[in-house]
ChimeraX commands (.cxc) that place a marker at each C-alpha (Angstrom):
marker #1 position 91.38,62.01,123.92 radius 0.5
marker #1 position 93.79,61.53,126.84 radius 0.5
marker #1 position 92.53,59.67,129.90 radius 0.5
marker #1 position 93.06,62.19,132.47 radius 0.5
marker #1 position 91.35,65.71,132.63 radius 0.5
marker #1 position 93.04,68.50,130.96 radius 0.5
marker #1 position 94.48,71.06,132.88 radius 0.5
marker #1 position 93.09,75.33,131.87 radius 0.5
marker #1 position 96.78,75.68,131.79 radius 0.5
marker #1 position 96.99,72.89,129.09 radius 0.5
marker #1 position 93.86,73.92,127.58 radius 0.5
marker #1 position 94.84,76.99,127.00 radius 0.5
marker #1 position 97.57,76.06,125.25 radius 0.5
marker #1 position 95.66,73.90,122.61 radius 0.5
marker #1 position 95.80,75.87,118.95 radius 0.5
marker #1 position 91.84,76.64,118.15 radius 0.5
marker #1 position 91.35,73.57,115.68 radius 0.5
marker #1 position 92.66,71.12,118.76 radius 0.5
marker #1 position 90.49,72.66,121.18 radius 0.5
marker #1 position 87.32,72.56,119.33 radius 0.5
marker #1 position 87.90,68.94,118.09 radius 0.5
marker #1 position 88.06,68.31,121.77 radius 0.5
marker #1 position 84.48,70.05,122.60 radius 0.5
marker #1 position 82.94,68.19,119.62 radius 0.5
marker #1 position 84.35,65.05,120.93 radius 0.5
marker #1 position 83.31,65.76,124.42 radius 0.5
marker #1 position 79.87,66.30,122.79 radius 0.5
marker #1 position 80.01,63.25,120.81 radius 0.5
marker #1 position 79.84,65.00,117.81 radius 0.5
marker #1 position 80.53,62.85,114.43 radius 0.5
marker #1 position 83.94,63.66,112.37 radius 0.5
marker #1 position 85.00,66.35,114.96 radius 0.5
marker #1 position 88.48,66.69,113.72 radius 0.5
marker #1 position 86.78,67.26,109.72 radius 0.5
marker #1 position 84.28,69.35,111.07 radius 0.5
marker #1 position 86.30,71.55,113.63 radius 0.5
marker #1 position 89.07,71.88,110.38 radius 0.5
marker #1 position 86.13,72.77,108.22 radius 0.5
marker #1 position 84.99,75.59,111.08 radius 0.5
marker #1 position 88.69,77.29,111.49 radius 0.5
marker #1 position 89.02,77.44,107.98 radius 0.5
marker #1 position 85.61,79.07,107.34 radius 0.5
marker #1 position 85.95,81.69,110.59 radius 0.5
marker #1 position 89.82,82.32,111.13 radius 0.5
marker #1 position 89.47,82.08,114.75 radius 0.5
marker #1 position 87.46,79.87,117.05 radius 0.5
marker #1 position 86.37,83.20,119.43 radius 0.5
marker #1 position 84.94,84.45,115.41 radius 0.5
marker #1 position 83.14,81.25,114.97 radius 0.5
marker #1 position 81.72,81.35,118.46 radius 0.5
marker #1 position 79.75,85.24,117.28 radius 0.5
marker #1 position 79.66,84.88,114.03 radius 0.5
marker #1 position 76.10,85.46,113.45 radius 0.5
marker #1 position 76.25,83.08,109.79 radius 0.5
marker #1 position 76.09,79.89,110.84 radius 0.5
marker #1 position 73.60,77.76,109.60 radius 0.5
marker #1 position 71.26,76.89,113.08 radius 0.5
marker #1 position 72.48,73.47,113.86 radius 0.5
marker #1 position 73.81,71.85,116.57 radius 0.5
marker #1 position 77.42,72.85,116.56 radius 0.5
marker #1 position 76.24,76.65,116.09 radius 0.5
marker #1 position 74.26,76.63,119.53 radius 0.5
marker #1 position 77.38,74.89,120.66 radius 0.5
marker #1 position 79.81,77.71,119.96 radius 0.5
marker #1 position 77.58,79.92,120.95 radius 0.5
marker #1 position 77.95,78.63,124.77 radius 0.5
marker #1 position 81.91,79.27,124.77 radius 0.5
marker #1 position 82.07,82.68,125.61 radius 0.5
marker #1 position 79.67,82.38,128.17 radius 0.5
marker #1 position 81.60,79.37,129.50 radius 0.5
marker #1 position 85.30,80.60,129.03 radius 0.5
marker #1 position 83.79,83.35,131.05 radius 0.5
marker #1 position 82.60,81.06,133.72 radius 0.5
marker #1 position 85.60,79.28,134.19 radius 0.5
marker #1 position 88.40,81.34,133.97 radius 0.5
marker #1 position 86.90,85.12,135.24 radius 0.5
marker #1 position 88.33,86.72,131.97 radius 0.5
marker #1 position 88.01,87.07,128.19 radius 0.5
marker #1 position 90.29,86.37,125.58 radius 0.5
marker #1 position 92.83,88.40,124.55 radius 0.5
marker #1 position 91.67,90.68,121.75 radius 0.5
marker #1 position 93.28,91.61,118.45 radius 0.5
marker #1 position 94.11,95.61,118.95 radius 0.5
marker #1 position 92.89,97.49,116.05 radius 0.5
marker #1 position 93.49,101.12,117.37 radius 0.5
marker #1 position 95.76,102.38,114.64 radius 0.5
marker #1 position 96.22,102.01,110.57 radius 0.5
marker #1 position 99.06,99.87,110.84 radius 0.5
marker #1 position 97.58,97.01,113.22 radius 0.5
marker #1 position 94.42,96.83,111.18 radius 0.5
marker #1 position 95.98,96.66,107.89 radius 0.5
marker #1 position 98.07,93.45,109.39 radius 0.5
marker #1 position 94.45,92.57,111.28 radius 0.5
marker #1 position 93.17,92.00,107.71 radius 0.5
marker #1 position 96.27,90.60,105.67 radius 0.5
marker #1 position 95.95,87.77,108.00 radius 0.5
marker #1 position 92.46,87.21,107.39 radius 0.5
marker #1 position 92.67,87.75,103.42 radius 0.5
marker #1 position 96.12,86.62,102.09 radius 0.5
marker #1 position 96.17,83.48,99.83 radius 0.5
marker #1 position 93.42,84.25,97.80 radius 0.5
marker #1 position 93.89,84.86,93.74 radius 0.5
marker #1 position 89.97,86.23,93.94 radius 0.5
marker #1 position 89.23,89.93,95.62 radius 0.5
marker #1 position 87.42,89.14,99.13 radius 0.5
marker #1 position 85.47,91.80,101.19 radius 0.5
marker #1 position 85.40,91.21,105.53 radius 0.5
marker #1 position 84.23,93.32,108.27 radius 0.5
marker #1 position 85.20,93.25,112.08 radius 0.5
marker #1 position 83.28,95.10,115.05 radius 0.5
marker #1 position 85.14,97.32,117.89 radius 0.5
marker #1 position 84.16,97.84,120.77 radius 0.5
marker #1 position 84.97,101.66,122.44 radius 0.5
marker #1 position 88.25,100.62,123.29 radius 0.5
marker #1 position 89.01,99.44,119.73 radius 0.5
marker #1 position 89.74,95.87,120.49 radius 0.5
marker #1 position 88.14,93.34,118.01 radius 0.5
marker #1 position 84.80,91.75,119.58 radius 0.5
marker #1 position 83.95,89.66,116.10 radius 0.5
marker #1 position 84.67,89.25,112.45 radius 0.5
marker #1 position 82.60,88.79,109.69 radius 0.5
marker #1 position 83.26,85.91,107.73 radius 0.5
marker #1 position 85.00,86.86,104.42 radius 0.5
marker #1 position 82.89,87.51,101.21 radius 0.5
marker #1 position 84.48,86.11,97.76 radius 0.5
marker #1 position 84.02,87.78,94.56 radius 0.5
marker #1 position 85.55,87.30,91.27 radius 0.5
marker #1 position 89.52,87.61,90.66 radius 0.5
marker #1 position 88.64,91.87,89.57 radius 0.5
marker #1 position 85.61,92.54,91.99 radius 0.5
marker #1 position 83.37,91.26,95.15 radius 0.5
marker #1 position 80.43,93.21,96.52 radius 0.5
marker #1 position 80.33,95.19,99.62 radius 0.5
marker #1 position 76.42,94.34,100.89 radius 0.5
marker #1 position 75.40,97.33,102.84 radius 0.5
marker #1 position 72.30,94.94,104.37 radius 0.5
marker #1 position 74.79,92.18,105.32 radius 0.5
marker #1 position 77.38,94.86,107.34 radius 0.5
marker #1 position 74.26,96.30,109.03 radius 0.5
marker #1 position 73.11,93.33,110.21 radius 0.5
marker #1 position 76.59,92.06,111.33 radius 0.5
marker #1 position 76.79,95.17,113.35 radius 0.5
marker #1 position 73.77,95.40,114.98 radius 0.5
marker #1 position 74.65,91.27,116.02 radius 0.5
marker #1 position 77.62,92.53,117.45 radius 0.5
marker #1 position 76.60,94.59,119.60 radius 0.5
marker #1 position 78.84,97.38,118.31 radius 0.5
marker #1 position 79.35,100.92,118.12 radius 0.5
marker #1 position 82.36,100.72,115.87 radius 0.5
marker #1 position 83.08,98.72,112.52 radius 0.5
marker #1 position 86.24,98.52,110.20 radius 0.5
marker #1 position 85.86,96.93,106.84 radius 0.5
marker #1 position 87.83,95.91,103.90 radius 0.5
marker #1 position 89.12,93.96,101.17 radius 0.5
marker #1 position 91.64,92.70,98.49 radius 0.5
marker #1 position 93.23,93.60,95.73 radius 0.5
marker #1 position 94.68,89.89,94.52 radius 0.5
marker #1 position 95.96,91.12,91.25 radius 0.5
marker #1 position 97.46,94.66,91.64 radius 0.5
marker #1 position 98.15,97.84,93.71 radius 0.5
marker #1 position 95.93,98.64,96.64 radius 0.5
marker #1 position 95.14,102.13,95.14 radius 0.5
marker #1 position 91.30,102.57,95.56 radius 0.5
marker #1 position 88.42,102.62,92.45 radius 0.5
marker #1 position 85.98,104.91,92.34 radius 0.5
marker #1 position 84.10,101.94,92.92 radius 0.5
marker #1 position 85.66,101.92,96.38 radius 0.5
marker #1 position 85.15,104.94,97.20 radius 0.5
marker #1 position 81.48,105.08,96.26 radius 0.5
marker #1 position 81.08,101.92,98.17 radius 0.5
marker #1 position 82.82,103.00,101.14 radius 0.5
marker #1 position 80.34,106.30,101.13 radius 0.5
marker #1 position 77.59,103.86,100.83 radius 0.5
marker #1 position 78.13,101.76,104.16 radius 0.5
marker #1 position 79.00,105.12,105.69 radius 0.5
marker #1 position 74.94,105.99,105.24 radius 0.5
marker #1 position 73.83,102.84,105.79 radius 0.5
marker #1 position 75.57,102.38,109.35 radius 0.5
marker #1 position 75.05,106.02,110.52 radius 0.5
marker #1 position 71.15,106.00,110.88 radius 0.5
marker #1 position 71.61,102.99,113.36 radius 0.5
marker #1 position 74.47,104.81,115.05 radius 0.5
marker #1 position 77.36,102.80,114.30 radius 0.5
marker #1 position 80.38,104.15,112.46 radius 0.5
marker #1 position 82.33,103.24,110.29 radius 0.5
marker #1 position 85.97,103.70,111.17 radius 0.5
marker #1 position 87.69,103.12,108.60 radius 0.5
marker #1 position 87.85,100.79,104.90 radius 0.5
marker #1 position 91.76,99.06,104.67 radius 0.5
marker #1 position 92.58,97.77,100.91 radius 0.5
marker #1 position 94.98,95.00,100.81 radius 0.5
marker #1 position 97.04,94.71,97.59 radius 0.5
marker #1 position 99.59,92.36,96.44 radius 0.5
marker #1 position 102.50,94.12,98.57 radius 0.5
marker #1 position 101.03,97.05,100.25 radius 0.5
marker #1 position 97.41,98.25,102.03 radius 0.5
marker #1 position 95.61,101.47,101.79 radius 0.5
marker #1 position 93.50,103.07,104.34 radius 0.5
marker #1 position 90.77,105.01,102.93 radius 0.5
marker #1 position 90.68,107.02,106.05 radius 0.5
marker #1 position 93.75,108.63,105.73 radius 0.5
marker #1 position 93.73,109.25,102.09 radius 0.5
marker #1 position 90.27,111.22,102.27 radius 0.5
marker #1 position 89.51,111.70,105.77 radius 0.5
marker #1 position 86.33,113.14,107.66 radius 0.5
marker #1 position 84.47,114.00,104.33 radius 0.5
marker #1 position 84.33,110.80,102.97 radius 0.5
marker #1 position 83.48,108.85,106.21 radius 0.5
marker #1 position 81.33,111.87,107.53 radius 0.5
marker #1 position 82.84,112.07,110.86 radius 0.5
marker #1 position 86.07,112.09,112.59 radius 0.5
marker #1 position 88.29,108.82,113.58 radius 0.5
marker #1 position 87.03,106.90,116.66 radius 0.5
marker #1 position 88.43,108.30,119.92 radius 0.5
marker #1 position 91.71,106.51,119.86 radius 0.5
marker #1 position 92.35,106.01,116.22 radius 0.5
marker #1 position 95.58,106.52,115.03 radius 0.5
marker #1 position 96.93,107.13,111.31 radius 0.5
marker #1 position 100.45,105.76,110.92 radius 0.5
marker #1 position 102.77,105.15,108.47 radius 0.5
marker link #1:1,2 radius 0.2
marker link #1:2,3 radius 0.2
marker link #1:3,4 radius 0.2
marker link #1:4,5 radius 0.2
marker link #1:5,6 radius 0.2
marker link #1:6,7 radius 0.2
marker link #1:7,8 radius 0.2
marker link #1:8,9 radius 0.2
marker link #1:9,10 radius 0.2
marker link #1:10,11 radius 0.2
marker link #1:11,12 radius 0.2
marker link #1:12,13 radius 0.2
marker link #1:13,14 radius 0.2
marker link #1:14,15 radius 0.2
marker link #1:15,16 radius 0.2
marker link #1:16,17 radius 0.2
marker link #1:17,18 radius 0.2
marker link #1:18,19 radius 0.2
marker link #1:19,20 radius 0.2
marker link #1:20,21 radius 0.2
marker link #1:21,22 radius 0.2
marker link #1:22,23 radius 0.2
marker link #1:23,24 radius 0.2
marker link #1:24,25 radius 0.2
marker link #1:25,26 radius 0.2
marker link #1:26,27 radius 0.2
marker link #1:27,28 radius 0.2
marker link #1:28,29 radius 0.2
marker link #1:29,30 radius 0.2
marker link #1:30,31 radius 0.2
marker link #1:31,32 radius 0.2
marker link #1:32,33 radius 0.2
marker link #1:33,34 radius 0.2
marker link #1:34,35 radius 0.2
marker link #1:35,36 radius 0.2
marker link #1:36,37 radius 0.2
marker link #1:37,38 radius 0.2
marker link #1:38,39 radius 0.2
marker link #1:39,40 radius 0.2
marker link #1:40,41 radius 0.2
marker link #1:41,42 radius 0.2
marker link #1:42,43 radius 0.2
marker link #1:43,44 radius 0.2
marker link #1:44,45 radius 0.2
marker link #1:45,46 radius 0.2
marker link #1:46,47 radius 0.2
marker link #1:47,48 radius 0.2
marker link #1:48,49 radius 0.2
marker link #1:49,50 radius 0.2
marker link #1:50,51 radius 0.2
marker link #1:51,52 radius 0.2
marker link #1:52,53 radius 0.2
marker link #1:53,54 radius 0.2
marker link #1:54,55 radius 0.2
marker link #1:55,56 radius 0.2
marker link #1:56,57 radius 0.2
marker link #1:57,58 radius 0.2
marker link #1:58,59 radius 0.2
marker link #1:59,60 radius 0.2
marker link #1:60,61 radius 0.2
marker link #1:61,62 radius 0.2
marker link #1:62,63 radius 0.2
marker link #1:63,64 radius 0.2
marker link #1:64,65 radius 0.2
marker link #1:65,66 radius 0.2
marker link #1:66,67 radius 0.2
marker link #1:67,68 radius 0.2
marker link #1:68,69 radius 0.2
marker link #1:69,70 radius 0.2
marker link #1:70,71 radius 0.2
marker link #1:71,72 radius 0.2
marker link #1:72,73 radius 0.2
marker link #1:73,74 radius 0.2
marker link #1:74,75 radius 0.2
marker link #1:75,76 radius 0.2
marker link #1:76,77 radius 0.2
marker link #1:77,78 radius 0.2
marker link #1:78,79 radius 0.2
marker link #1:79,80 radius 0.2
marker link #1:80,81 radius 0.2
marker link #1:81,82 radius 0.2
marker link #1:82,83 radius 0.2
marker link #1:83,84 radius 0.2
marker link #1:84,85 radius 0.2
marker link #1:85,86 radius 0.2
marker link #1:86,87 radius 0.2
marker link #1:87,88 radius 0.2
marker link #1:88,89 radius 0.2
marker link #1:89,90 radius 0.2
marker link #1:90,91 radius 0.2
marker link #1:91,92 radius 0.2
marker link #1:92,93 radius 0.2
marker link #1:93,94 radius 0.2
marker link #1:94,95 radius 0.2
marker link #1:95,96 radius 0.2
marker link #1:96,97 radius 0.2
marker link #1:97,98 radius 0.2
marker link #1:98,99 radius 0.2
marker link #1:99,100 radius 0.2
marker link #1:100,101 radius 0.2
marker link #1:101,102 radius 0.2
marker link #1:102,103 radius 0.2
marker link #1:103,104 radius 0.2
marker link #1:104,105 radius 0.2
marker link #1:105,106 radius 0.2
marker link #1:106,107 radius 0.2
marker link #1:107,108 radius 0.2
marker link #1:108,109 radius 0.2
marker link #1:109,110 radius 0.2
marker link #1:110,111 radius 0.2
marker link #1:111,112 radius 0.2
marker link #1:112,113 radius 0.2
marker link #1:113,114 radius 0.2
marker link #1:114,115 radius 0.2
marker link #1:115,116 radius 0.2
marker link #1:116,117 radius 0.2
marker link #1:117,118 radius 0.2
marker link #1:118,119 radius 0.2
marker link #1:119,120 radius 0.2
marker link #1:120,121 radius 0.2
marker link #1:121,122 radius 0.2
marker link #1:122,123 radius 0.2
marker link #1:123,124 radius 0.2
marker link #1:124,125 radius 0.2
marker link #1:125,126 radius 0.2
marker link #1:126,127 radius 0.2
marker link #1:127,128 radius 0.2
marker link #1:128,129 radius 0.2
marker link #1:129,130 radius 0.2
marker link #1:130,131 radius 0.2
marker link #1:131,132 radius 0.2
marker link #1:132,133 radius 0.2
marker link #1:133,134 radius 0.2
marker link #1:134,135 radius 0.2
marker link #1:135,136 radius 0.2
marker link #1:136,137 radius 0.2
marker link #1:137,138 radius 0.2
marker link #1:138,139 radius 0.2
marker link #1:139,140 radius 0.2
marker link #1:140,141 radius 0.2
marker link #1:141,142 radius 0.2
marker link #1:142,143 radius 0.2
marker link #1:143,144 radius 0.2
marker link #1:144,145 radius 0.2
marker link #1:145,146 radius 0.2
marker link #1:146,147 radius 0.2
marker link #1:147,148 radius 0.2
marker link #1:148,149 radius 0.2
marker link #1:149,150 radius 0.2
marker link #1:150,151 radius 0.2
marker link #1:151,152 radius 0.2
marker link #1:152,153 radius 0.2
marker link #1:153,154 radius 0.2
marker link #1:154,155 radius 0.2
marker link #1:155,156 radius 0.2
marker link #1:156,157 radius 0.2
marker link #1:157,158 radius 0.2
marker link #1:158,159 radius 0.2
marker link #1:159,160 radius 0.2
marker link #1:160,161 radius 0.2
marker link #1:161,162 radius 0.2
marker link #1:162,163 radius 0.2
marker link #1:163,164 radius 0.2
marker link #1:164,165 radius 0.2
marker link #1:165,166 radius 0.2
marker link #1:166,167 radius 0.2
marker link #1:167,168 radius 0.2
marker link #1:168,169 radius 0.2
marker link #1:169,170 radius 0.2
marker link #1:170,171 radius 0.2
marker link #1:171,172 radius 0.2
marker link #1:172,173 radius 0.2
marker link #1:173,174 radius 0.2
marker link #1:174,175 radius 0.2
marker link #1:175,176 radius 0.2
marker link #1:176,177 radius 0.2
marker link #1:177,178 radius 0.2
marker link #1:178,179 radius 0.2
marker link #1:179,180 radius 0.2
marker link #1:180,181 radius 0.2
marker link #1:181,182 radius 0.2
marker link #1:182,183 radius 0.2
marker link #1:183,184 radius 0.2
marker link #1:184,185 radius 0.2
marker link #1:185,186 radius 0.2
marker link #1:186,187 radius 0.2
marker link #1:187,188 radius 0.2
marker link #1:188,189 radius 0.2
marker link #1:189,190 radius 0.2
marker link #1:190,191 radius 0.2
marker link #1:191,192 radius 0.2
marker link #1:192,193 radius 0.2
marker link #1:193,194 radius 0.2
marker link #1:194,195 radius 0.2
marker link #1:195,196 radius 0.2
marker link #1:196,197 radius 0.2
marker link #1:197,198 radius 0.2
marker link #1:198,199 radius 0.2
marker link #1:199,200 radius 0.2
marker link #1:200,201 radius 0.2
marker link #1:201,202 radius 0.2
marker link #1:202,203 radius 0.2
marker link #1:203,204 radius 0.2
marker link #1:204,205 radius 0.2
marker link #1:205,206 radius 0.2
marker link #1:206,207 radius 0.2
marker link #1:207,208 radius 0.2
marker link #1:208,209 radius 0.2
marker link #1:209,210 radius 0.2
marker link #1:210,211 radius 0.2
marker link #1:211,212 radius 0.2
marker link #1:212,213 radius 0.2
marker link #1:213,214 radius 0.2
marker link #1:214,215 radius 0.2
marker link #1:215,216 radius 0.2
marker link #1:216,217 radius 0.2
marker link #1:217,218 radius 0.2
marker link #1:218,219 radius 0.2
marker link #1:219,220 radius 0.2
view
């Protein structure tokens, strides 16, 4: 750590892992730098690992969960939040979170109305042909959230994005497990070797049992 204070100018220009090794340091936390590597890897993001609602309840969890509150404190605003208001942004949304794996891996992320990411589910893996989409464990991430609006998906390592039946029955599934607790679900991206799929557009309102979110867009 530097003698003098850090400016927000300077702190805000510290990548995730650099500024969380800081607040674990600051906290006198053991192995920071290990354990803040450990927590980016895990979460994606450091605003992700301050909501996710999977940490184990230690220490560092109750820490994280004290950064929104105190970014919002200090600076008057929120982060800057990933857009995920058409087919094309979440599709990238996703690649980013799922590329580099060589077995399939299912995620979720909540909206809020103005379809701007609020938090991300940690990423599920499965086996290099199949992972399972747990209806209980996207309900419960969504009522943590806070959220009106969820998007999941997940990878296709080994081959097209085209979608199973499999998919598609699990997709439906979610659909009637979110909808008596009034969330929807927006849409289910598939992200294969080269391309991505959205279910959304291939089979529309009957599949997901209501129309896109207000805002929603279909692209290319």
């Amino acid at each position: 750590m530097k003698d003098k204070p850090f400016s927000r100018d300077e702190l805000s220009a510290l990548p995730d892992q650099e500024l969380l090794t800081l607040l674990l340091e600051c906290c006198r936390i053991s192995e920071a730098e290990s354990l803040s590597a450990d927590i980016i890897a895990r979460h994606g993001t450091l605003a992700s690992a301050a909501t996710d609602e999977v940490l184990a309840p230690d220490s560092v969890t109750s820490l994280l969960r004290l950064i929104p509150a105190l970014s919002r404190n200090s600076s008057g605003a929120a982060p800057k939040k990933a857009s995920l208001s058409d087919t094309s942004r979440v599709s990238s949304f996703f690649r980013k979170h799922l590329s580099g794996a060589d077995s399939e891996q299912f995620i979720a992320a909540a909206a809020d109305n103005s379809l701007n990411c609020s938090a991300v589910m940690p990423a599920v893996k499965g086996s290099p042909s199949s992972v399972i989409l747990s209806c209980r464990k996207i309900a419960g991430f969504a009522i943590a959230s806070g959220c009106d609006i969820i998007f999941i998906a997940h990878s296709h390592p080994n081959g097209t994005a085209a979608p199973s039946d499999e998919d598609i029955d699990a997709t439906r599934s979610v659909v009637s497990a979110l909808k008596p607790i009034g969330i929807q679900l927006a849409d289910h991206i598939i992200i294969g070797r080269e391309g991505s799929v959205s279910l959304r557009k291939l089979y529309g309102d009957e599949l997901f049992q209501s129309p896109p979110p207000n805002g929603y867009r279909l692209t290319d």
